[in-house]
C-alpha positions as CSV (number, residue, x, y, z in Angstrom):
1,X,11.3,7.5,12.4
2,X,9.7,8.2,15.6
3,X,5.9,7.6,15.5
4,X,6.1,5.2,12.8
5,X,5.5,1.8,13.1
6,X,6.9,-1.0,10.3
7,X,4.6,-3.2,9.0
8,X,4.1,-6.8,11.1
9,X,5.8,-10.2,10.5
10,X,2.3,-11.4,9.4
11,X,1.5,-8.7,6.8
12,X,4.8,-8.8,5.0
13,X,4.0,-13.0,4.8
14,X,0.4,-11.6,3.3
15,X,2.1,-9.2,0.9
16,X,4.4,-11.6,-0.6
17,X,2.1,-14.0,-1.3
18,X,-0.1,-11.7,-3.1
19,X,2.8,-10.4,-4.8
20,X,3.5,-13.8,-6.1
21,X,0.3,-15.4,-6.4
22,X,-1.2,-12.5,-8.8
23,X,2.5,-12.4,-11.0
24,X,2.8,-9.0,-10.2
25,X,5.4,-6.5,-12.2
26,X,4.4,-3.7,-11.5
27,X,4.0,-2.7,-7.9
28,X,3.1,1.2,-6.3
29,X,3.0,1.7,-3.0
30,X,1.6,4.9,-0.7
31,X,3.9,5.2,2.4
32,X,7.6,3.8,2.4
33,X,8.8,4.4,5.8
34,X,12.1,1.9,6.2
35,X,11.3,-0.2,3.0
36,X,9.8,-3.2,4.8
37,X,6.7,-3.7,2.4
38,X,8.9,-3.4,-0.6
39,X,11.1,-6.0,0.4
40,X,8.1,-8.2,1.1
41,X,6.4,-6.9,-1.8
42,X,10.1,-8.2,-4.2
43,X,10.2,-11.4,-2.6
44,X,7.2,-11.8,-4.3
45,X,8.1,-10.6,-7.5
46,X,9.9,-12.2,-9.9
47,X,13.3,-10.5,-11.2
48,X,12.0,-8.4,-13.4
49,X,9.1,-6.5,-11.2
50,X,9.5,-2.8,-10.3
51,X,8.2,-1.1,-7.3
52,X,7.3,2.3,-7.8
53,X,7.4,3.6,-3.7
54,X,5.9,7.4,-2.8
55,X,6.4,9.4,0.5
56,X,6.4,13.0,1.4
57,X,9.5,12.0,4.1
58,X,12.6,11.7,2.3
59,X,14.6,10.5,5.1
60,X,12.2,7.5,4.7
61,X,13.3,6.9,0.8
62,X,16.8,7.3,1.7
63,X,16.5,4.4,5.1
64,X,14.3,2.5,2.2
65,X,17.0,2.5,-0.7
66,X,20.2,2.0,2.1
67,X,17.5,-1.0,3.3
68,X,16.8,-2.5,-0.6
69,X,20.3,-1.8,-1.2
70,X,21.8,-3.9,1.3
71,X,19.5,-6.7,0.6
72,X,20.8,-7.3,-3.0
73,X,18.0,-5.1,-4.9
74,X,19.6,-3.0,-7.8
75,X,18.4,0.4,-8.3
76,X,16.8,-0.1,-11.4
77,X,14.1,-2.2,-9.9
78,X,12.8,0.6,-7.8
79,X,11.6,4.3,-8.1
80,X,11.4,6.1,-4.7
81,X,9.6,9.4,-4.9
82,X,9.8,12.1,-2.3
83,X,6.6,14.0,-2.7
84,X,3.2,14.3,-1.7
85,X,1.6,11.2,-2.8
86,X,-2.0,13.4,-3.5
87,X,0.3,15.3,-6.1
88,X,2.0,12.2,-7.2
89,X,-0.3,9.7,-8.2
90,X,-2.1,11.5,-10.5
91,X,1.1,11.6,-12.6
92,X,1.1,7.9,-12.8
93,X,0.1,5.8,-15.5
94,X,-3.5,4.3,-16.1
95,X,-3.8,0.4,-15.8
96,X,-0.2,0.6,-15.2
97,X,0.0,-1.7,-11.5
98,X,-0.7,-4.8,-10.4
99,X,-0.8,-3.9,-6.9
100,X,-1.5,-0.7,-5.4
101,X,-0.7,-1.0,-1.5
102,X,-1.8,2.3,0.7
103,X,-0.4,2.8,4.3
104,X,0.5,6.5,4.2
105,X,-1.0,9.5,5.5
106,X,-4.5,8.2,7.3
107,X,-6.5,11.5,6.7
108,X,-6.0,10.9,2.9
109,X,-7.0,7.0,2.8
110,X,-10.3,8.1,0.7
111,X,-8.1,10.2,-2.0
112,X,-5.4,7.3,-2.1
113,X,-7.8,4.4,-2.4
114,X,-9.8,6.6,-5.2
115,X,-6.8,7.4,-7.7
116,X,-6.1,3.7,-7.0
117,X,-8.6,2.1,-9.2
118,X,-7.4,4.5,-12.0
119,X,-3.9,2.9,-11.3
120,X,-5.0,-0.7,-11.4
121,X,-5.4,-3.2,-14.3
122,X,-8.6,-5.2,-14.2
123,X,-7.3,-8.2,-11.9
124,X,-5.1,-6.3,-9.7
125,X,-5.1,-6.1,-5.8
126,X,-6.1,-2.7,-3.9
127,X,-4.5,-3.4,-0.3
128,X,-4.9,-1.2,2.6
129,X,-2.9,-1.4,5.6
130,X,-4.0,-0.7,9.0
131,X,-7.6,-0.9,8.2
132,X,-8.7,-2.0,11.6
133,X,-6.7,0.9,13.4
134,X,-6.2,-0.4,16.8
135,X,-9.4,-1.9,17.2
136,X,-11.4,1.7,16.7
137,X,-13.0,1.4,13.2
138,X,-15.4,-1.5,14.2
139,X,-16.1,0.5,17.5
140,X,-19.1,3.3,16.7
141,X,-18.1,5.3,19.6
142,X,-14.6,5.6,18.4
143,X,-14.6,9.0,16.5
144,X,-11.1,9.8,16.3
145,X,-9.9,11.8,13.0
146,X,-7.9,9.0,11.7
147,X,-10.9,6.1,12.4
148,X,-13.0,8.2,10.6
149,X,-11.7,8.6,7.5
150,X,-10.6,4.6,7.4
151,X,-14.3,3.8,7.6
152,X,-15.0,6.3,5.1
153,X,-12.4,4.5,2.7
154,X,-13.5,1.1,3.4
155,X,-16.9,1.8,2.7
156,X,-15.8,3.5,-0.8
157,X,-14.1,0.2,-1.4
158,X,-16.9,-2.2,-0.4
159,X,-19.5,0.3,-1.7
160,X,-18.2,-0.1,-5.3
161,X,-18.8,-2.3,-8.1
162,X,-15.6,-2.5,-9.4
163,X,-14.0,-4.6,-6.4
164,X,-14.3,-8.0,-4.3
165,X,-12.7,-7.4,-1.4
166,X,-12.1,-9.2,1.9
167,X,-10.8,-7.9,5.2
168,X,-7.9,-9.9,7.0
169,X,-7.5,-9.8,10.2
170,X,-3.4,-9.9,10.2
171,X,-1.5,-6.8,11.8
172,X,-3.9,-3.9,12.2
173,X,-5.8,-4.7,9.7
174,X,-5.5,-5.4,6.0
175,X,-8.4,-4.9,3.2
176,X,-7.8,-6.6,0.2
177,X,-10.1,-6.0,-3.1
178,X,-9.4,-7.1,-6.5
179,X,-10.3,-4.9,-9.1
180,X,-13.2,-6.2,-11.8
């Protein structure tokens, strides 16, 4: 997994909490890597919550469901998808999630945070990892590809009147926005 970097100690804390402060069930997240933001994101859920997780690298689902495996997590709580999410989340039901959490590909944060608040049930949490991406998005002379297109979603988010969001400083960043 070379290039790829887990989620912090402090954002898995973050996504617990939100995990069990807003009840959620029904969980889908953009980018699975090793598993480490499902396992936050269960031991937030109660027993019954599923965790739908979507990445085009299967060796990633396969370390995830080895990783969810080993810590006690039956199979029947998760669904890991090996495919391109773009292609993916249309396929996914309306309303359906609680919490829609997006760390995959960078150069496709707009697309991912827009099929998100089709996914989302009025209350739900849009989170977005790595929103501050090592420091560049706040800096206007940073014009990488990847810092681009984050301030491109963030503004889609905090443009929109279906969202209240706030931006935590945890990790590399972390936008949070609850869907109206």
């Amino acid at each position: 997994m070379a290039g790829h970097v887990p989620i912090s100690t402090g954002v898995s804390a973050i996504l617990t909490v939100l995990a069990a402060t807003t009840g959620a069930k029904a969980v889908v997240e953009v980018g699975t890597l090793m598993g480490a933001s499902a396992l936050a994101f269960f031991d937030g859920m109660g027993k019954d919550g599923i965790l739908t997780s979507i990445d085009a690298d299967a060796e990633h689902q396969l370390a995830a469901r080895r990783f969810l495996t080993a810590a006690g997590h039956p199979s029947s709580r998760f669904r890991l998808i090996a495919g391109t999410p773009l292609e993916v989340l249309p396929k996914l039901r309306d309303g359906a999630y609680d919490i829609v959490f997006i760390n995959g590909d960078k150069l496709e944060y707009v697309e991912y945070v827009a099929g998100a608040l089709r996914l989302l049930r009025h209350g739900g949490l849009l989170i977005v990892h790595d929103v501050l991406w090592n420091n560049t998005v706040a800096d206007p002379s940073a014009e990488g590809d990847e810092t681009i297109i984050i301030r491109e979603a963030l503004e889609a988010v905090t443009q929109s009147e279906s969202y209240t969001q706030s931006l935590l400083p945890v990790g590399n960043g972390l936008l949070v926005a609850v869907k109206h």
